[in-house]
C-alpha positions in Angstrom: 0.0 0.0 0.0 1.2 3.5 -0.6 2.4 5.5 2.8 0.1 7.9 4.0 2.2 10.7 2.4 2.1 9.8 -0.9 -1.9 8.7 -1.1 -1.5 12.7 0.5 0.8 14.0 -2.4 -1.1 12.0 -5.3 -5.0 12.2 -4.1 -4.8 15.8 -2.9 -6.4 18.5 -4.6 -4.0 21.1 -5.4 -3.9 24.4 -4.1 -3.4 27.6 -5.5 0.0 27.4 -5.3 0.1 23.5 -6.6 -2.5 24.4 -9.3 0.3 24.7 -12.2 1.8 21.2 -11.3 -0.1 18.3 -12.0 2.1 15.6 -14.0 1.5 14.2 -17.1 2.9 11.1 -16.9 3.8 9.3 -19.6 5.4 5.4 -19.1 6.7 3.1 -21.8 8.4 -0.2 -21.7 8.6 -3.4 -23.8 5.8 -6.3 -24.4 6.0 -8.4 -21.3 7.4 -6.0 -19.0 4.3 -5.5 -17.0 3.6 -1.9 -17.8 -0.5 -2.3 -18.1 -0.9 -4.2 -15.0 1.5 -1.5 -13.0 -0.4 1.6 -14.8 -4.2 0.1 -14.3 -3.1 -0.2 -10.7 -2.4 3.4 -10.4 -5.7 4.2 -12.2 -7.4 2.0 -9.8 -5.8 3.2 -6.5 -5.3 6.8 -7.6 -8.5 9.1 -8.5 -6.4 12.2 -9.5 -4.8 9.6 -12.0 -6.0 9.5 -15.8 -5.9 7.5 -18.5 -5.6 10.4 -21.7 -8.1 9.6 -23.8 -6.7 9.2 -27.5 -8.0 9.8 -30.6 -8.5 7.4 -33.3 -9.9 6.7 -37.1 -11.1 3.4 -36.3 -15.0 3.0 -35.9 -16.2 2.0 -32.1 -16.4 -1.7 -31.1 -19.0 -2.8 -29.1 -20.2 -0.4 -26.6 -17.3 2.1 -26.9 -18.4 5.5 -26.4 -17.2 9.2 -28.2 -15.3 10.6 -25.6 -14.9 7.7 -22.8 -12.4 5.0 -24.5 -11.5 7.4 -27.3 -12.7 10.3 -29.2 -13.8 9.0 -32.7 -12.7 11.0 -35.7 -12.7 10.7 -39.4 -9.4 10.4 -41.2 -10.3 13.8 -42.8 -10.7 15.6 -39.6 -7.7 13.9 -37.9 -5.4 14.9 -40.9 -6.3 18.5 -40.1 -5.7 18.2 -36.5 -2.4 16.7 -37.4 -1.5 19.6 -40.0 -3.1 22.5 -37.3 -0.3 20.7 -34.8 -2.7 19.7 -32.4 -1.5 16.8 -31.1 1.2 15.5 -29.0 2.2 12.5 -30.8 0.2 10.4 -32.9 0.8 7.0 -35.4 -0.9 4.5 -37.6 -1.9 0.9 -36.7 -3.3 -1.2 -38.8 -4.4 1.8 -41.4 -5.9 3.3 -38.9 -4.8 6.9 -37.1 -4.0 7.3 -33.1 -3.1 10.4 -30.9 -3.4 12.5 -28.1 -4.4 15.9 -28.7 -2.5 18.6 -26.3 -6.1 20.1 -25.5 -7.4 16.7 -24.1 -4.4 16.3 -22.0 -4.3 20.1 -20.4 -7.8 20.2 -20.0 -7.5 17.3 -17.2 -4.5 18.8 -15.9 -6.3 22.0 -15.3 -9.0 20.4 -13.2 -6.3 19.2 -11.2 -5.7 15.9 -12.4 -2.9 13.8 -13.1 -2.9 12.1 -17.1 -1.4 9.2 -17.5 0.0 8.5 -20.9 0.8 4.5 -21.5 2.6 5.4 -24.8 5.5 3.6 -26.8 9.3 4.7 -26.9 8.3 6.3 -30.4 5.5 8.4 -29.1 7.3 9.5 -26.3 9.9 10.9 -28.2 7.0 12.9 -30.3 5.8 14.3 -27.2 9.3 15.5 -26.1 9.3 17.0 -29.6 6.1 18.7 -29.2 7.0 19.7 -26.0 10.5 21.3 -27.0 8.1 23.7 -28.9 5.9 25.3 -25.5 6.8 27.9 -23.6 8.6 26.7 -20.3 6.1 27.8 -18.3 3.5 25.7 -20.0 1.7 22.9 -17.6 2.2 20.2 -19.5 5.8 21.0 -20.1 6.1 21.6 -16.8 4.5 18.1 -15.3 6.3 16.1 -18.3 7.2 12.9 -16.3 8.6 9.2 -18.4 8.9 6.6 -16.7 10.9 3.4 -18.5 9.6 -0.1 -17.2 11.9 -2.7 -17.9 12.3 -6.7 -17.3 15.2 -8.1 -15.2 16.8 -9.7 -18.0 15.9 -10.2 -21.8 16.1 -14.0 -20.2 13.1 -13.2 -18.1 11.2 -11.6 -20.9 11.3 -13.9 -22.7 9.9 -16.8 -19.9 6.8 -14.3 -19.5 6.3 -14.1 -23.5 6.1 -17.5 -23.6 4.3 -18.4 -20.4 1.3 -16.4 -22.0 1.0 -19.3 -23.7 -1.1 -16.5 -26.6 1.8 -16.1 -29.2 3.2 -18.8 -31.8 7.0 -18.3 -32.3 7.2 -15.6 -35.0 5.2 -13.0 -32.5 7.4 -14.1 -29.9 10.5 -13.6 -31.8 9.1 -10.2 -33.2 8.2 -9.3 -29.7 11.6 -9.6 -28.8 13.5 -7.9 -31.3 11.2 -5.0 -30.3 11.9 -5.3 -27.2 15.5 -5.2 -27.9 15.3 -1.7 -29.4 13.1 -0.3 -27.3 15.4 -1.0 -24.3 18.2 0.5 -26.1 15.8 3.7 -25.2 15.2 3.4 -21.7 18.2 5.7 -20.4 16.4 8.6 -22.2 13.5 8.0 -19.7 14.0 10.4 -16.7 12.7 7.2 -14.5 13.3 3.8 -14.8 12.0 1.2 -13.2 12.6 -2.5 -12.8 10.1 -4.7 -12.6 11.4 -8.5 -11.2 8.9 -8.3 -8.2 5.3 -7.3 -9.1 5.2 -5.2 -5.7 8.1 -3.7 -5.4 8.1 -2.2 -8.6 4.6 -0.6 -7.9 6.2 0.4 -4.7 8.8 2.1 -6.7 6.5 3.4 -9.5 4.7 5.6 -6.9 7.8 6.7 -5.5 9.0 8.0 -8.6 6.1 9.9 -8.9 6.1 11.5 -5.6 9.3 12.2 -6.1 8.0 14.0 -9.5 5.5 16.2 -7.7 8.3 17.5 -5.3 10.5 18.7 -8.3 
């Protein structure tokens, strides 16, 4: 469980003199790692945590709402986002277009929230780009926090790809050569993380973050 001080430092609302510093946090780490289960238990422990809310081409499944898992836009109208320099960092998968739009992300800061980006190595370096470009003072330039999960070992990666038991050999192999570059990454991260023990690195994710909100 998180110390008294930090469920303090993470849950509080800020003041008028904490107003300008709610984090963006934005974490990355290779396939296997266990980035999604440490960021969903932030989410889930954490209400001044967010998941940003991307954009995307790609038409709703199921009962996906505009606005709660993603804001749904047509190519067209994401194309002119992109050229208006709207977003933060955005890619294509699969032939369809993903982003996260620097309004979405300052509006939740601004109501005192914390956004948590769960973004790749490539995005992340768009979002440094995009950042680059803001004026210092800027929120989101200001609460820019990454944070680099990584395995152990490349040994141990590979014994949790496989004990999925989900992936035939190719993905597995193509899971690992990616995550062979995208480690090459991780001392551009201001954070790093290890995660060997499931607990300790959550223990150590929310101390990095504390740690961010005292900076």
């Amino acid at each position: 469980m998180a110390s008294s001080q930090t469920q303090e430092l993470i849950d509080e609302k800020p003041s008028a003199s904490q107003s300008s510093r709610p984090l963006m946090i934005v974490v990355s780490a290779p396939s296997g790692a266990g980035k999604s289960t440490l960021c969903n238990r932030l989410v889930d422990e954490f209400p001044k945590i967010l998941y940003s809310v991307s954009c995307t081409t790609r038409a709703p499944r199921g009962e996906e709402k505009d606005g709660e898992q993603y804001y749904f836009l047509t190519k067209k109208g994401f194309k002119e986002r992109i050229k208006n320099g709207e977003f933060l960092e955005h890619a294509t998968v699969h032939g369809n277009f993903y982003g996260t739009l620097e309004d979405t992300v300052l509006y939740a800061m601004e109501q005192g929230n914390h956004v948590l980006l769960d973004i790749d190595v490539q995005g992340t370096e768009q979002i440094r780009n995009a950042l680059a470009r803001l004026d210092p003072r800027h929120p989101i330039r200001r609460g820019f926090t990454d944070i680099f999960i990584s395995p152990p070992s490349a040994e141990e990666l590979e014994k949790r790809l496989r004990g999925r038991g989900t992936d035939d050999e190719e993905v597995i192999q193509k899971r690992l050569m990616n995550a062979k570059k995208e480690m090459a990454h991780a001392s551009e991260y201001s954070f790093q993380v290890v995660n060997d023990d499931l607990e300790t690195a959550y223990t150590e994710l929310k101390t990095v973050i504390r740690s961010a909100l005292e900076m």
